[in-house]
gemmi code that builds the backbone of each chain (N, CA, C; Angstrom):
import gemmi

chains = {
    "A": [
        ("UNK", (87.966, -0.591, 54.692), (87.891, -1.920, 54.085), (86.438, -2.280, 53.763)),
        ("UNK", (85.275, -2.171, 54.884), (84.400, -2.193, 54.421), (83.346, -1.336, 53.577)),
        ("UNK", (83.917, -0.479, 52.843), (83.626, 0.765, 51.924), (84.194, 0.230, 50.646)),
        ("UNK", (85.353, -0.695, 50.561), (85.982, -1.160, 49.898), (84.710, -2.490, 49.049)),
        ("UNK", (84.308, -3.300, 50.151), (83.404, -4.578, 49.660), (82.259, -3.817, 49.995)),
        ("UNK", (81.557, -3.303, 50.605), (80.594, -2.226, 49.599), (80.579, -1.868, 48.273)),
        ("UNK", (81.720, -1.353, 47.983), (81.381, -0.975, 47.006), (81.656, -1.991, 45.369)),
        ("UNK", (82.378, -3.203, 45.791), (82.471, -4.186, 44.733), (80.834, -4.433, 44.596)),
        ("UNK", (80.036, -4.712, 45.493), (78.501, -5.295, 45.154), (77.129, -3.890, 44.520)),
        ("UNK", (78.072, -2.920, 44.260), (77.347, -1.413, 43.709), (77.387, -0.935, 42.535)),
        ("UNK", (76.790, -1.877, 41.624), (77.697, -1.401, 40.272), (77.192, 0.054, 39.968)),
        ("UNK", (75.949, 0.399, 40.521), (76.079, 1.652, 40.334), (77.613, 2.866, 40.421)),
        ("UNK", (77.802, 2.636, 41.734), (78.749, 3.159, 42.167), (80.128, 3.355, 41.274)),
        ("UNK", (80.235, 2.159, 40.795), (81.207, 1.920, 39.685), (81.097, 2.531, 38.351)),
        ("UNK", (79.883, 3.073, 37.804), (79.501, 3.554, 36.822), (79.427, 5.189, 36.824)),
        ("UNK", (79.639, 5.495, 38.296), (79.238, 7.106, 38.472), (80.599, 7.672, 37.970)),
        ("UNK", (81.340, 6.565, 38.250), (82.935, 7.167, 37.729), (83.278, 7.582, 36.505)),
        ("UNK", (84.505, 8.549, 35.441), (84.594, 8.542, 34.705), (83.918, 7.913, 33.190)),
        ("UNK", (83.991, 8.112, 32.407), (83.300, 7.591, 30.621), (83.289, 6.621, 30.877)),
        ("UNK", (82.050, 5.919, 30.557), (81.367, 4.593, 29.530), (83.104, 4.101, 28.918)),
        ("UNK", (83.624, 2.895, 28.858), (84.420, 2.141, 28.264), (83.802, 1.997, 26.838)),
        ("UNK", (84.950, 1.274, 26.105), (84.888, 0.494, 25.030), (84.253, -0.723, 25.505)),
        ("UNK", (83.238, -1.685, 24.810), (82.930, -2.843, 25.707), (83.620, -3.859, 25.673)),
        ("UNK", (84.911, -3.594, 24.810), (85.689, -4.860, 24.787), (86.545, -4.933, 25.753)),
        ("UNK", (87.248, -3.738, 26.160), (87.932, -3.697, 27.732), (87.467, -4.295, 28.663)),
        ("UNK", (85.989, -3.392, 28.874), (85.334, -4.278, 29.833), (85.073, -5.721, 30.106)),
        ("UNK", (84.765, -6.434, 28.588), (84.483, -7.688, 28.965), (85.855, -8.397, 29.254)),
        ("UNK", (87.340, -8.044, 28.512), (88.556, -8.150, 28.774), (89.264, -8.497, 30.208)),
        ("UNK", (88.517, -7.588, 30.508), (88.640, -7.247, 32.345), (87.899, -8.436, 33.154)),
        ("UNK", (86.637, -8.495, 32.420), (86.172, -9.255, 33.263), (86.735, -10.996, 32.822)),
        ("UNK", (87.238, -11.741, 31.716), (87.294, -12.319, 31.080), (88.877, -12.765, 32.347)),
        ("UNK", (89.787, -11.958, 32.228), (91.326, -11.937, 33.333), (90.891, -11.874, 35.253)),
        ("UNK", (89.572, -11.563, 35.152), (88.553, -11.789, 36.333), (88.356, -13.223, 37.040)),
        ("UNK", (87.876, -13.977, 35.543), (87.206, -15.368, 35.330), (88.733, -15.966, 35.676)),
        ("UNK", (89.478, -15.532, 34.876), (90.272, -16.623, 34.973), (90.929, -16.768, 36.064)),
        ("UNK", (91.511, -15.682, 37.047), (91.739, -15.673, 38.507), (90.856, -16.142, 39.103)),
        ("UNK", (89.240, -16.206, 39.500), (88.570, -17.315, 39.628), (89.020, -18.193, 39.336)),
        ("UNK", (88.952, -18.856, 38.442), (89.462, -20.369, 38.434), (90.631, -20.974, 38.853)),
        ("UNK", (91.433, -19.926, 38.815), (92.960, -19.982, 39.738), (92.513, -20.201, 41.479)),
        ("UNK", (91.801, -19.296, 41.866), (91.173, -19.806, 42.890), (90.107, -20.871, 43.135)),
        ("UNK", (89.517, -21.445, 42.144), (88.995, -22.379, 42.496), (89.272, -23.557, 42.701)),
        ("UNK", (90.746, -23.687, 41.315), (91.696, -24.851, 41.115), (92.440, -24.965, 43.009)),
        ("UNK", (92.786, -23.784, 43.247), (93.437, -23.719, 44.336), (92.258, -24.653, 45.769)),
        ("UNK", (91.072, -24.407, 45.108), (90.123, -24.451, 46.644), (90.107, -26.315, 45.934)),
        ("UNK", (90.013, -26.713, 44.667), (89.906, -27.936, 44.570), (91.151, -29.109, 44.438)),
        ("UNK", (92.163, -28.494, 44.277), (93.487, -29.050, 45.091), (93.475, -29.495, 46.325)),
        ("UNK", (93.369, -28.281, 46.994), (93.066, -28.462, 48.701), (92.167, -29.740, 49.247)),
        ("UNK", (90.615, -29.909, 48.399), (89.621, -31.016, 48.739), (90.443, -31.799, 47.863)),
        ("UNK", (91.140, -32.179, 46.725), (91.641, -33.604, 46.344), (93.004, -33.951, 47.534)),
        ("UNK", (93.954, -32.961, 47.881), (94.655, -33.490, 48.554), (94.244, -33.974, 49.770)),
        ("UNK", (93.121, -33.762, 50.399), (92.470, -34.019, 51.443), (92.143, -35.471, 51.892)),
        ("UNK", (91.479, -35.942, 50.752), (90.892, -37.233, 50.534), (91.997, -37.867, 49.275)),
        ("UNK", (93.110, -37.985, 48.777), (93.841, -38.531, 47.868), (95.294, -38.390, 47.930)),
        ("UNK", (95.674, -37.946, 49.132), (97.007, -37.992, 49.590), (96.907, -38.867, 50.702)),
        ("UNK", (98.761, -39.773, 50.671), (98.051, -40.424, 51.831), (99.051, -40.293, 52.735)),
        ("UNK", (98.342, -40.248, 53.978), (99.017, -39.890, 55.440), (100.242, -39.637, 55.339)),
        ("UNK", (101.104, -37.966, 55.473), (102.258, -37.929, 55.527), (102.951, -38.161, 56.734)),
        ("UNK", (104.884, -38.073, 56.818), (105.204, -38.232, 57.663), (104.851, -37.630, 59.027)),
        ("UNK", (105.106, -36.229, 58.845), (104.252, -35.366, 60.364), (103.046, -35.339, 60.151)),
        ("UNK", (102.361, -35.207, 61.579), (100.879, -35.426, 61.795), (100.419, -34.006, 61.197)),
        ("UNK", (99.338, -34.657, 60.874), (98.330, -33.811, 60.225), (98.979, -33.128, 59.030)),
        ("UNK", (99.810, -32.350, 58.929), (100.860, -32.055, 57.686), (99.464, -32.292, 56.371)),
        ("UNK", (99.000, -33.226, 55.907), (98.393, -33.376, 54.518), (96.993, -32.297, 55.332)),
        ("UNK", (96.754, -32.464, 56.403), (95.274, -31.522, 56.451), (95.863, -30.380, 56.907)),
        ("UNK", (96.728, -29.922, 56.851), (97.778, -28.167, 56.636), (97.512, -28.061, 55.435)),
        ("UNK", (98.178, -28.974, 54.433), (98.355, -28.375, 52.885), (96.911, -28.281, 52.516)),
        ("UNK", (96.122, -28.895, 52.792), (94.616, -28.499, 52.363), (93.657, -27.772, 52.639)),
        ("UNK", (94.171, -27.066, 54.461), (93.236, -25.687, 54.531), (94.268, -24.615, 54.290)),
        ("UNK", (95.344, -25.104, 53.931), (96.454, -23.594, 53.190), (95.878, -23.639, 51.851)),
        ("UNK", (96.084, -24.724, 51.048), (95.354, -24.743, 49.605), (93.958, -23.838, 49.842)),
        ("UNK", (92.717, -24.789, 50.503), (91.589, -23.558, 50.549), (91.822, -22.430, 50.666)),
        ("UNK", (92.654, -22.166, 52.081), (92.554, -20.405, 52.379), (93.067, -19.768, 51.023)),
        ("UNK", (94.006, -20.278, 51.109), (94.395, -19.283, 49.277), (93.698, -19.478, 48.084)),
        ("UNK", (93.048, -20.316, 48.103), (91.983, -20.127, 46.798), (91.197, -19.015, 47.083)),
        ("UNK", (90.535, -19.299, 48.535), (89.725, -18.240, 48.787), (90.175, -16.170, 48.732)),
        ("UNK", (91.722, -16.605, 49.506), (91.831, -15.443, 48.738), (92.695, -14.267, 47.735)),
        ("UNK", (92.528, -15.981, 46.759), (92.771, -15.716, 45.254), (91.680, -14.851, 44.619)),
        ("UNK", (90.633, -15.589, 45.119), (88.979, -14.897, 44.799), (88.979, -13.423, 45.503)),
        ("UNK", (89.101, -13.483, 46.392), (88.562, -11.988, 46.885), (89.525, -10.733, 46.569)),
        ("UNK", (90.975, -11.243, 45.727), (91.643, -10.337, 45.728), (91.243, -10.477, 43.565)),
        ("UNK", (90.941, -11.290, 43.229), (90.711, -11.109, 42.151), (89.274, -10.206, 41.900)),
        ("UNK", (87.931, -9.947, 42.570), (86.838, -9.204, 42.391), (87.665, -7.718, 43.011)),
        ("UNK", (88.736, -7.733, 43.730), (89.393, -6.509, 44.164), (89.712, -5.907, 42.583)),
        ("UNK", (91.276, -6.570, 42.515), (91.656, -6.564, 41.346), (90.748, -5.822, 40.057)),
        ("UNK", (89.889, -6.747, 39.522), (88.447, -6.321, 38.659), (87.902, -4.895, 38.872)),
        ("UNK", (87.581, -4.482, 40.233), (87.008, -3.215, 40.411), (87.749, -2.100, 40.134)),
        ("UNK", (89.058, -2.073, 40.657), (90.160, -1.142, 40.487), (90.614, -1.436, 39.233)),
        ("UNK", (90.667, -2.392, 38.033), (91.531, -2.616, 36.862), (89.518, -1.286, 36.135)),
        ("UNK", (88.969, -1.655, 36.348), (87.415, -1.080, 35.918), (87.393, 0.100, 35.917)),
        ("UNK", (87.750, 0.654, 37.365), (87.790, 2.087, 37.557), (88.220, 2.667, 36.963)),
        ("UNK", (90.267, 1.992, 36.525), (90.619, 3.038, 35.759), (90.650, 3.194, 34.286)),
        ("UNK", (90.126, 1.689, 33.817), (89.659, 2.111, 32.245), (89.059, 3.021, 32.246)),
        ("UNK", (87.664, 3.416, 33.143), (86.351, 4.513, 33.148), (87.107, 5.559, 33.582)),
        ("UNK", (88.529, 5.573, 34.313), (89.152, 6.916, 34.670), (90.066, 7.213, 33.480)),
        ("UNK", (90.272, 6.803, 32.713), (91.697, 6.743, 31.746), (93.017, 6.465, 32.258)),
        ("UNK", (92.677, 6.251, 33.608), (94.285, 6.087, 34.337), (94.969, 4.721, 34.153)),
        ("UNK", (96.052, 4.933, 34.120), (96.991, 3.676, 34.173), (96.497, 2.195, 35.204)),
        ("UNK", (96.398, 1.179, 34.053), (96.033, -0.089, 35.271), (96.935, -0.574, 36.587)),
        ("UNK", (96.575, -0.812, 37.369), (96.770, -0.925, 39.033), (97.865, -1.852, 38.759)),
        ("UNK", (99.046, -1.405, 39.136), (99.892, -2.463, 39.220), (99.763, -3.454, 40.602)),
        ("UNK", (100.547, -4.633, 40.849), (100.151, -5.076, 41.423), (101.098, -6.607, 41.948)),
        ("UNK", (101.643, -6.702, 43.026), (102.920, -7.879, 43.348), (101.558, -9.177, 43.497)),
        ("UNK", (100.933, -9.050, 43.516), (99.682, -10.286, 44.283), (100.851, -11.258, 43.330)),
        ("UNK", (100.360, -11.364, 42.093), (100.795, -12.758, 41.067), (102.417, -12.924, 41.527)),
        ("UNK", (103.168, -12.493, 41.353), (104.277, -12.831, 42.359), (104.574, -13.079, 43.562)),
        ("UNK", (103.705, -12.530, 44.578), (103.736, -13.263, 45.905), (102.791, -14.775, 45.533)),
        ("UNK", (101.661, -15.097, 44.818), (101.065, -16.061, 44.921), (102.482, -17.350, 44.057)),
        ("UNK", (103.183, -16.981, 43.380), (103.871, -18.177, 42.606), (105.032, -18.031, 43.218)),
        ("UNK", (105.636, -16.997, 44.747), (106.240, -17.776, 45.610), (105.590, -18.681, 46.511)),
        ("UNK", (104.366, -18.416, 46.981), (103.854, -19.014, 47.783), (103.213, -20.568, 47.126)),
        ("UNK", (103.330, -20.867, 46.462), (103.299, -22.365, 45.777), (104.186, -22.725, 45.203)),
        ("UNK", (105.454, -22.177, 44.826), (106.351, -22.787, 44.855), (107.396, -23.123, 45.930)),
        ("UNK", (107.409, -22.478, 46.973), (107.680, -22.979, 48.374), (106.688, -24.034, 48.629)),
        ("UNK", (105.681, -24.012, 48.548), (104.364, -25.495, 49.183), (105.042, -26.612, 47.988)),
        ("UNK", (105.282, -26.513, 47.123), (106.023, -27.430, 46.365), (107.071, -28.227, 46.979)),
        ("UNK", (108.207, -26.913, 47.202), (109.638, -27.438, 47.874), (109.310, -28.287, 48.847)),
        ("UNK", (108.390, -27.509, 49.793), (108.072, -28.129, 51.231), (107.397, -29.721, 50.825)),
        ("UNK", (106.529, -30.161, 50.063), (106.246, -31.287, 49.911), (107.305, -32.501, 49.220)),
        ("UNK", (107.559, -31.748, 48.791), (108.903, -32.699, 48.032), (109.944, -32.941, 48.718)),
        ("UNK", (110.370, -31.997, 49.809), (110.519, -32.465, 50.826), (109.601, -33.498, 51.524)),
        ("UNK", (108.485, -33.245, 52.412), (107.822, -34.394, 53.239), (108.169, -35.875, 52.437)),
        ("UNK", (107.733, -36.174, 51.121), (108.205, -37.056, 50.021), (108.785, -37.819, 50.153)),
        ("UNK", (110.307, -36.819, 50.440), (111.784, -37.749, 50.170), (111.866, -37.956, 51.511)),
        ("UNK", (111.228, -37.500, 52.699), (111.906, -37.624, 53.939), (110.750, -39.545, 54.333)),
        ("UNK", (109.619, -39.424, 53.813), (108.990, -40.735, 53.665), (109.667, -41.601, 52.783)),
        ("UNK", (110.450, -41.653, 51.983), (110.653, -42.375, 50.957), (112.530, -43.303, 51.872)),
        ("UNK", (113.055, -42.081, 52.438), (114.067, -42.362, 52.937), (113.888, -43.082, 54.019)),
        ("UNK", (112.804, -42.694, 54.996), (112.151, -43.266, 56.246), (111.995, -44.800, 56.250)),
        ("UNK", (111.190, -45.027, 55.313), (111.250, -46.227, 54.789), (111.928, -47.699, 55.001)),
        ("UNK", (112.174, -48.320, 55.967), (113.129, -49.974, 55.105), (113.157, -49.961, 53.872)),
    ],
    "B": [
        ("UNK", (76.904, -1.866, 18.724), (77.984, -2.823, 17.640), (77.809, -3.598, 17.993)),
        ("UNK", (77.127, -4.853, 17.040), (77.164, -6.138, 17.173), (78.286, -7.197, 17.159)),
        ("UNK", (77.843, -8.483, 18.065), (78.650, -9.622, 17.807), (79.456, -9.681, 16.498)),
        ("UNK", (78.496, -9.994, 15.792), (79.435, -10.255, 14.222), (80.112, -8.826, 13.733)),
        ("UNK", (80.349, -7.935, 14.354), (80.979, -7.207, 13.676), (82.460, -6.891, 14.768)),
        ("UNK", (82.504, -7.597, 15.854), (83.438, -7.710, 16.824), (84.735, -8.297, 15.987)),
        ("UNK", (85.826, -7.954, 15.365), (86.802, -8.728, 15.146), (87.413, -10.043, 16.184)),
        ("UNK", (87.490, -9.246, 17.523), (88.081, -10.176, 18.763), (87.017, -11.429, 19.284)),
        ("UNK", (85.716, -11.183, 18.533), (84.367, -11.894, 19.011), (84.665, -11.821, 20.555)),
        ("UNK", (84.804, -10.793, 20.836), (84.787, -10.603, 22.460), (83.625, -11.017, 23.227)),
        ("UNK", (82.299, -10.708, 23.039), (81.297, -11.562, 23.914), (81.352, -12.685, 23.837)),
        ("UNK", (81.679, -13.537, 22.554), (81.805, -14.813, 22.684), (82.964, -15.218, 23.340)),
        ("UNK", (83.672, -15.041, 23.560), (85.230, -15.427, 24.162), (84.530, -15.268, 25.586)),
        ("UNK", (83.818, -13.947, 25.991), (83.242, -13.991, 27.441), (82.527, -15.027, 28.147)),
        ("UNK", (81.700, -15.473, 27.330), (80.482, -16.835, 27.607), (81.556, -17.828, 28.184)),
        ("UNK", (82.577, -18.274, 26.761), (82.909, -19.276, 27.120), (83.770, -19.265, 28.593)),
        ("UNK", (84.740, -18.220, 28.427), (85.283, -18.091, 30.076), (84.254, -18.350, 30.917)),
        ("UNK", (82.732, -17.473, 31.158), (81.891, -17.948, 31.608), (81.373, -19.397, 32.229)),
        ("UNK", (81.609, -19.842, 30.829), (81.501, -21.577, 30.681), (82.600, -22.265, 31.656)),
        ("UNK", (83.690, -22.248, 31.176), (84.690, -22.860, 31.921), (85.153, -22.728, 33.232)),
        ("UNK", (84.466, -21.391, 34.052), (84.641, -20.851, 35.582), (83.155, -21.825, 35.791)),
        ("UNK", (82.399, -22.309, 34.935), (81.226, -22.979, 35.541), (81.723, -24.081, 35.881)),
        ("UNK", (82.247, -24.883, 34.895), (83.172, -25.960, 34.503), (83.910, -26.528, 35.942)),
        ("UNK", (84.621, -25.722, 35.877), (85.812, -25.513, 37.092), (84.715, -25.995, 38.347)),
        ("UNK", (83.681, -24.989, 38.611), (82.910, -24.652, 40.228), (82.596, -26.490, 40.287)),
        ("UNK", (81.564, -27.132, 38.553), (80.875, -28.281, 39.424), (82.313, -29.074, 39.470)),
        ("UNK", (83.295, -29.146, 38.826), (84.399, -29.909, 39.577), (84.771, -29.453, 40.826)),
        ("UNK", (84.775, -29.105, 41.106), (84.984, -28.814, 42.785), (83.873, -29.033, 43.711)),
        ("UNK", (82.811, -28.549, 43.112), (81.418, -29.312, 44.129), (81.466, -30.769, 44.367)),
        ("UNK", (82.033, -31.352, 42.897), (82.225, -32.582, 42.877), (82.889, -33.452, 44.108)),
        ("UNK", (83.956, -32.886, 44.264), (85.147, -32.892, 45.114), (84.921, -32.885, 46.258)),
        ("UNK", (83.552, -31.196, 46.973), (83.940, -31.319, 48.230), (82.494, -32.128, 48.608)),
        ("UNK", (81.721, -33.072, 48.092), (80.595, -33.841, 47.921), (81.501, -35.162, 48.162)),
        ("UNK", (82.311, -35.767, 47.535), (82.880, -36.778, 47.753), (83.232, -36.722, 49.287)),
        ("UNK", (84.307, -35.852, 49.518), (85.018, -35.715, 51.207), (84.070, -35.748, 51.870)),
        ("UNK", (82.301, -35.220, 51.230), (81.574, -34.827, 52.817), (81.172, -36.309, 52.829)),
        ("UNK", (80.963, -37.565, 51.756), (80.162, -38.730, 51.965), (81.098, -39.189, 52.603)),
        ("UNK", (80.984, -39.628, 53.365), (82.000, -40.804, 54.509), (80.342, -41.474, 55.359)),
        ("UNK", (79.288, -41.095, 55.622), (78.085, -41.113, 56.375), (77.383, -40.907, 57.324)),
        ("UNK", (78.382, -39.606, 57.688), (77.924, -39.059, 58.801), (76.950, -37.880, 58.590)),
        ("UNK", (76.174, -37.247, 59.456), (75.483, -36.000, 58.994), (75.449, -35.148, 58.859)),
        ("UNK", (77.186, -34.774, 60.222), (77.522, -33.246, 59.473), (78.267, -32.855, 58.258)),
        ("UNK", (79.240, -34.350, 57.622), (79.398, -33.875, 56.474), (78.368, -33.620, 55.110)),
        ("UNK", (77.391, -34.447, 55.322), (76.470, -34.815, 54.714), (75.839, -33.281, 54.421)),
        ("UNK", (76.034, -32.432, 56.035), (74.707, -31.280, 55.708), (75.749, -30.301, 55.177)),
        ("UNK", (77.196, -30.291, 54.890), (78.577, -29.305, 54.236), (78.288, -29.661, 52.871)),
        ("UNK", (78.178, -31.021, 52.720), (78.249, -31.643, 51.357), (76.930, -31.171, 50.736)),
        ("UNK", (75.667, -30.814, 51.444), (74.765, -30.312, 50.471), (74.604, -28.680, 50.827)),
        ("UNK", (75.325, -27.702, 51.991), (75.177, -26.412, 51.009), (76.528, -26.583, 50.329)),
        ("UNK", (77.400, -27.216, 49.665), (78.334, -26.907, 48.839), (77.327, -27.621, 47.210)),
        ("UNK", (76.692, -28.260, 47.519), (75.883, -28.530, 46.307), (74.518, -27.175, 46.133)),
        ("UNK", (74.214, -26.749, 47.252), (73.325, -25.348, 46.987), (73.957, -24.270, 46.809)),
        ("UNK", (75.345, -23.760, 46.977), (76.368, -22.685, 46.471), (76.370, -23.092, 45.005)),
        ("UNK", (76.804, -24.139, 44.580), (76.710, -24.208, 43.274), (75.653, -24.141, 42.311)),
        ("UNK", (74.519, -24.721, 43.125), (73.353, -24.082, 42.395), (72.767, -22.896, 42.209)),
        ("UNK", (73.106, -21.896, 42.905), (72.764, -20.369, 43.053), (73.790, -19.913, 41.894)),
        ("UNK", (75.201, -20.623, 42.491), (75.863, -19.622, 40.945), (76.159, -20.154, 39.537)),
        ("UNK", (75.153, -21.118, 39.311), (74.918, -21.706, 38.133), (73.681, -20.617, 37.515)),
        ("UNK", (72.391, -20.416, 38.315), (71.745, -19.409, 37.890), (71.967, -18.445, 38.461)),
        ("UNK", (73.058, -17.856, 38.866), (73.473, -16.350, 38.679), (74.395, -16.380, 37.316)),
        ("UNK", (75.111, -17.022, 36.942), (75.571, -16.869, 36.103), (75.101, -17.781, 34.173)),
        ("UNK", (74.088, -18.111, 34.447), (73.362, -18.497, 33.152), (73.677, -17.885, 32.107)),
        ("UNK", (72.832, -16.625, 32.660), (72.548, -15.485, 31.447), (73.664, -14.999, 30.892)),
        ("UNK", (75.107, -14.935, 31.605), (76.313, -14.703, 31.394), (76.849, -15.499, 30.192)),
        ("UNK", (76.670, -16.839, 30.215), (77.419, -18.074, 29.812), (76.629, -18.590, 28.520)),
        ("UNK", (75.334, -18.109, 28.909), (74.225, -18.519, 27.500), (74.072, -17.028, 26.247)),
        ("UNK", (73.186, -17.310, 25.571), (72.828, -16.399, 24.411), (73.970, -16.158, 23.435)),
        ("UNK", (73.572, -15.197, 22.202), (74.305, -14.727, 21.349), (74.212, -13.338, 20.964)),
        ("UNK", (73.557, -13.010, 21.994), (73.587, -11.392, 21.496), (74.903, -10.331, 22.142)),
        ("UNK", (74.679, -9.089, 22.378), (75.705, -8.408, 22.757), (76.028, -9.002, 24.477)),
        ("UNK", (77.445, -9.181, 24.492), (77.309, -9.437, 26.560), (76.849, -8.285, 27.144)),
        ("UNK", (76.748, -9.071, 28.641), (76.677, -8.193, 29.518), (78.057, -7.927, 30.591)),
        ("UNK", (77.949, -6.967, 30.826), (79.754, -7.060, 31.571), (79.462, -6.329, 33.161)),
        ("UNK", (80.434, -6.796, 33.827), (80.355, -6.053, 35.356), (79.088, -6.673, 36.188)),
        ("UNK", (78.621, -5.299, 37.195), (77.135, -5.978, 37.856), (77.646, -6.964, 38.991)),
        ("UNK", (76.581, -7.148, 39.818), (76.672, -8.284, 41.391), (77.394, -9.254, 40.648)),
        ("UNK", (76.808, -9.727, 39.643), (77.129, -11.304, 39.157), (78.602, -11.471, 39.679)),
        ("UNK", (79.926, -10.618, 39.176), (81.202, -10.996, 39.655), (81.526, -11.073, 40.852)),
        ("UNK", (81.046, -10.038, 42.106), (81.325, -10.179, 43.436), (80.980, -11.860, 44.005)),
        ("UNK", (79.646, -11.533, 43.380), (78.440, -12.756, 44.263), (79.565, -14.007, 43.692)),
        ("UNK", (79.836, -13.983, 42.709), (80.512, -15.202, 42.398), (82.335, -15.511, 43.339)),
        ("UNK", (82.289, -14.262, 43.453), (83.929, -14.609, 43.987), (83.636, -15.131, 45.566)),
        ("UNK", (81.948, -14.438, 45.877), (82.008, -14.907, 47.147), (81.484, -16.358, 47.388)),
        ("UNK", (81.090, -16.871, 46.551), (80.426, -18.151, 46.433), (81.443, -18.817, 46.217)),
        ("UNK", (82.875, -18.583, 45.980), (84.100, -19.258, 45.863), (84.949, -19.474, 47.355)),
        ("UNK", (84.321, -17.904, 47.777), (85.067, -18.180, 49.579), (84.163, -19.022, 50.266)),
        ("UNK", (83.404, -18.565, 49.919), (82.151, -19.899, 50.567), (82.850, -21.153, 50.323)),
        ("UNK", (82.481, -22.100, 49.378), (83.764, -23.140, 49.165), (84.534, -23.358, 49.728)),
        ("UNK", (85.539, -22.477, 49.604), (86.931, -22.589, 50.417), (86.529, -22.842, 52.044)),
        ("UNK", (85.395, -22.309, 52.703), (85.110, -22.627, 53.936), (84.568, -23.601, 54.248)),
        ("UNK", (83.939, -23.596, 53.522), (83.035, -24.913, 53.450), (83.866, -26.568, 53.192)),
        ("UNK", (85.207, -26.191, 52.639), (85.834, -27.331, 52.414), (86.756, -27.276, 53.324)),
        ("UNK", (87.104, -26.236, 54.480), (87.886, -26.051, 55.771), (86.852, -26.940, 56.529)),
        ("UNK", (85.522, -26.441, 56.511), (85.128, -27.843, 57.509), (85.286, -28.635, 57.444)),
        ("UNK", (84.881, -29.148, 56.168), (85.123, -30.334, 55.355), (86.424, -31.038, 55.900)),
        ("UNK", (87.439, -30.646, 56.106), (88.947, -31.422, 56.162), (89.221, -30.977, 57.956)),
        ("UNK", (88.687, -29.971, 58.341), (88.843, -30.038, 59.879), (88.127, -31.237, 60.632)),
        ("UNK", (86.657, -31.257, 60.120), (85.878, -32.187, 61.018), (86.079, -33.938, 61.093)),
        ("UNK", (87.110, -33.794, 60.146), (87.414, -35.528, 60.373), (88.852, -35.384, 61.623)),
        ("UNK", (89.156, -34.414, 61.872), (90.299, -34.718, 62.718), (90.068, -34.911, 64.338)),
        ("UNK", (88.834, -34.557, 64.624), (87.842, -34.611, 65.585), (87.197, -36.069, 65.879)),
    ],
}
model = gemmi.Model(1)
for chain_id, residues in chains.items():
    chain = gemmi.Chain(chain_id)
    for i, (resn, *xyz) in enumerate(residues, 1):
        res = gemmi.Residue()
        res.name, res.seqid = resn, gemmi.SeqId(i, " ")
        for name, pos in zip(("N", "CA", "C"), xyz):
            atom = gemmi.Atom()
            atom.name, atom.element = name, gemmi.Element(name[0])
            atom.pos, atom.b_iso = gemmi.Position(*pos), 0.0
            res.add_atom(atom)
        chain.add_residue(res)
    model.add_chain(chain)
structure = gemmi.Structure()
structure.add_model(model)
structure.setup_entities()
């Protein structure tokens, strides 16, 4: 693992591999990079708005759950997206087939369950209620 | 091969992604700057390295996001940036832990 994040910060390393790309792949790559970044960042800035702009749910603490679950998964939205990037890189420079990969399907169960689950907390306040 | 002869104007399409992952970061600095002001000092000292993370990857990523000549692609710039995103994310775990205290 740590040979793994070694070697994301080596671009040498990355270059010793197979042919020079086309540079439009590359920037391509990096461009589907950016934007998983921002998927993780949206994710890390969800987390700080629900923090401070949700207000007190029914179970305790419950709103400061959904907001270090929101962070943790932004965060590692990010680290699996510079993953992602290195291995989608490699194998343009290898000619090999791009890395398939379940991440984007486990991540849009895992927020659409945090969905259910809130919409639940919701209705169970709304019913609670007089 | 130059810009203008790019059909996809692919470096330019790069910047701007560039642009808009910048976009994105100071909204969220924004964000975890608000949660840290309440007036105490340890949010105060979360709330300003989440304002010095963002300043490091504003000029790490400049040169990325600016000019018009051919891009540049790959390099630290992408790691350093994904990690300046987990940074964040921790940094805004304090952020939402230390008021429960």
């Amino acid at each position: 693992m740590w040979e793994a994040i070694r070697r994301w910060f080596d671009p040498a390393d990355l270059r010793s591999v197979g042919e020079p790309p086309d540079y439009r792949f590359s920037l391509a790559n990096e461009r589907t990079f950016l934007a998983w970044l921002r998927t993780g960042l949206a994710l890390v800035g969800g987390g700080l708005a629900a923090a401070q702009f949700l207000p007190p749910l029914p179970l305790t603490h419950l709103r400061e759950v959904i907001a270090v679950a929101l962070l943790l998964l932004g965060g590692a939205v990010a680290v699996r997206a510079v993953d992602h990037w290195a291995r989608t890189e490699r194998a343009i420079r290898l000619g090999q087939e791009l890395p398939a990969s379940r991440f984007p399907a486990i991540l849009a169960l895992a927020v659409g369950a945090g969905a259910v689950l809130l919409v639940v907390a919701v209705l169970v306040r709304a019913v609670g209620e007089p | 091969m130059t810009a203008g002869r790019d059909p996809g104007l692919q470096p330019e399409r790069t910047r701007l992604a560039w642009r808009r992952t910048a976009l994105t970061l100071t909204v969220v600095t924004a964000l975890a700057v608000r949660l840290g002001s309440t007036g105490d000092p340890t949010g105060a000292l979360i709330a300003g390295a989440t304002v010095l993370v963002w300043g490091a990857v504003l000029v790490l990523c400049w040169p990325r996001a600016t000019g018009t000549g051919p891009a540049r692609t790959g390099g630290r710039t992408l790691p350093l940036v994904a990690l300046a995103t987990v940074g964040l994310a921790l940094l805004g775990v304090l952020l939402v832990v230390r008021r429960l205290w």
